[in-house]
C-alpha positions in Angstrom: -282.3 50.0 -108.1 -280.3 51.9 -110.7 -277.0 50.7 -111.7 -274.9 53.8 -110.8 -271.3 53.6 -111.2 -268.5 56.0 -110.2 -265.8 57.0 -112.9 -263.2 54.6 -111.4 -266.3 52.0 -111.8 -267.6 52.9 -115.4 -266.4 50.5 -117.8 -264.4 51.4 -120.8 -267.8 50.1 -122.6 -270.3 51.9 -120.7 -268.4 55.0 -121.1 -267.8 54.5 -124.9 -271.3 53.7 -125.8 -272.6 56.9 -124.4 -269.6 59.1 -125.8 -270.2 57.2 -129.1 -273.9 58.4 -129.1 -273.2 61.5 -128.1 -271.0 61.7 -131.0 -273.7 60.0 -134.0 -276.3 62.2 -132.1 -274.5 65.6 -133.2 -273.4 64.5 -136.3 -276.0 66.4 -138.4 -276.6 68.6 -136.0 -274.8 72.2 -134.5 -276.8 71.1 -131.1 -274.5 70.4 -128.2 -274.9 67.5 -126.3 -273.1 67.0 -122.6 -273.7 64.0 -120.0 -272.6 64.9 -115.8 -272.1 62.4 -113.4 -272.6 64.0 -110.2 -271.8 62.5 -106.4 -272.5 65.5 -104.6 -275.6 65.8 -102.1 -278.4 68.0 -103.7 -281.9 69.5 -102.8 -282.8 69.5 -106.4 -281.1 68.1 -109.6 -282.9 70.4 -112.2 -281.3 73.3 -109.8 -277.8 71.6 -109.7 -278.0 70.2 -113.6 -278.7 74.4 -114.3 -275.3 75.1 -112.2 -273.1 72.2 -114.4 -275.0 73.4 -117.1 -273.5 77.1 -116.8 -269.9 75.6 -115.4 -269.7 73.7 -118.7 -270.3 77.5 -120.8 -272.9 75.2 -122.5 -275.1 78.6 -122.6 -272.4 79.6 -124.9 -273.6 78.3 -128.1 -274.0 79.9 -131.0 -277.6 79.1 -130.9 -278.1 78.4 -127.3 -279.1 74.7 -128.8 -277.1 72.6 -125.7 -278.7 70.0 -123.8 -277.1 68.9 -120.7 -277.7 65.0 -118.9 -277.3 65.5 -115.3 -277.1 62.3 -113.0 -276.2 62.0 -109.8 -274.8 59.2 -108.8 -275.1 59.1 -105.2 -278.7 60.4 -104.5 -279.6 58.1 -107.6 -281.1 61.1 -109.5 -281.7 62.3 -113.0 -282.1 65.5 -114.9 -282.5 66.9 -118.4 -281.6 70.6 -119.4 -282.0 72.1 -122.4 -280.9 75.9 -123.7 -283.4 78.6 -124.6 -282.8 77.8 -128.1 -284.0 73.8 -127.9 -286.6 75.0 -125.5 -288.3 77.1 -128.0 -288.7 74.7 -130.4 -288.9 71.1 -128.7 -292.3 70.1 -128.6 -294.0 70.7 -125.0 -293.9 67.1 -123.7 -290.4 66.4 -125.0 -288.4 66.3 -122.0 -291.4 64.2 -120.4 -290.4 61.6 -123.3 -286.9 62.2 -122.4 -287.4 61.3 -118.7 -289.9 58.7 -119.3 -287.4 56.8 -121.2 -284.7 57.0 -119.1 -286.8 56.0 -116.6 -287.7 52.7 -118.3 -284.0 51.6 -119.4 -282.8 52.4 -115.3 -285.3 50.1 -114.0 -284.5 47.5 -116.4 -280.6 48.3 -114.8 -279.8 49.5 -118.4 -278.1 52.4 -117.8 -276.1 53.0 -120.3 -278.4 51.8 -122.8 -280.6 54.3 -121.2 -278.3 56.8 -121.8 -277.6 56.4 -125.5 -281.5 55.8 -126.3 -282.1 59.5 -124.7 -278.9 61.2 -126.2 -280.0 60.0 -129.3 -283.5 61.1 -129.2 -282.5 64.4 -128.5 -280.0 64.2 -131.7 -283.1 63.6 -133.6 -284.9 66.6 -132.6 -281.6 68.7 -132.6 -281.0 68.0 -136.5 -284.6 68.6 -136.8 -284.3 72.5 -135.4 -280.7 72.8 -135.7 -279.6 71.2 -138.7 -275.3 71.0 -139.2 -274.1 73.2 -142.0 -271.0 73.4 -144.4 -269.1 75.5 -141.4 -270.3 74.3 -138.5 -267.8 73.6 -135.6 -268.3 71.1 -132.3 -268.2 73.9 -129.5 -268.1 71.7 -126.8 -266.4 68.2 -126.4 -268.2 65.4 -126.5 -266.0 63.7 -123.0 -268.5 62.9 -120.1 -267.6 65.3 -117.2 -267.6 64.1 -113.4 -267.7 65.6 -110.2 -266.9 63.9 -106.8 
C-alpha cells in the first residue's frame, strides 16, 4: 500500500524533495504552504488536519492564503486544508484535483513524488490569487512538522 515512513525512516531525500517544493512552490507567491506527518489514531483527518492546521497559527496569515498537507502515517490517511482566503478563490473542484493526484502518485508507492506534484500544484494556483510582492515576508517555515 502507501509507502509511509516515520521521521526517523524518511530519508534525507524524501524529506528534501518535498521541503525543496515547498520552497519553489512559494517563491512567487505570499501563500503559505505546510506538510504534517501524523501517527496518532484519528476518526477523521479533515477534522485532525483543521486542528494541526490551527496548532501551526497557519490561520495567521496575512491573507489567510495557507494550505496545510495532513498525512497520517499510521492510519495511512490523507488530507488537504486550505484557509478562507485560498478557499474563496480556488476553483470548486480544486482540492478534488489535489486529492486525485496524490492518490495516483501513493498507489504507484511514489510518495514523495506525490507530495511535491500536489505542493506544487497548489503553488500554481497560490501565485495565481496571491501573487509575492516587493515586501512580502515567508510567515511560516517551510520544515515539515511531525507528531508521534
Amino acid at each position: 500500500m502507501w509507502p509511509f515512513v516515520t521521521k526517523k525512516a524518511i530519508t534525507p531525500q524524501q524529506e528534501s524533495l518535498i521541503v525543496n517544493a515547498i520552497n519553489e512552490a512559494e517563491r512567487n507567491t505570499s501563500g503559505e504552504i505546510r506538510v504534517h506527518f501524523d501517527n496518532s489514531n484519528v476518526s477523521a483527518p479533515i477534522e485532525r488536519a483543521k486542528q494541526v492546521f490551527v496548532q501551526l497559527k497557519m490561520h495567521e496569515t496575512k491573507l489567510r492564503n495557507g494550505i496545510l498537507f495532513y498525512v497520517n502515517l499510521k492510519q495511512k490517511q490523507f488530507a488537504v486544508w486550505g484557509d478562507e482566503g485560498i478557499n474563496a478563490k480556488v476553483p470548486s473542484d480544486f482540492w478534488d484535483q489535489i486529492r486525485d493526484t496524490a492518490i495516483e502518485h501513493f498507489k504507484k508507492d511514489k510518495f514523495a513524488e506525490g507530495m511535491e506534484a500536489c505542493i506544487l500544484m497548489c503553488g500554481r494556483q497560490l501565485k495565481d490569487y496571491f501573487p509575492s510582492s516587493n515586501n512580502d515576508i515567508n510567515e511560516l517555515t517551510n520544515d515539515i512538522s511531525y507528531q508521534k
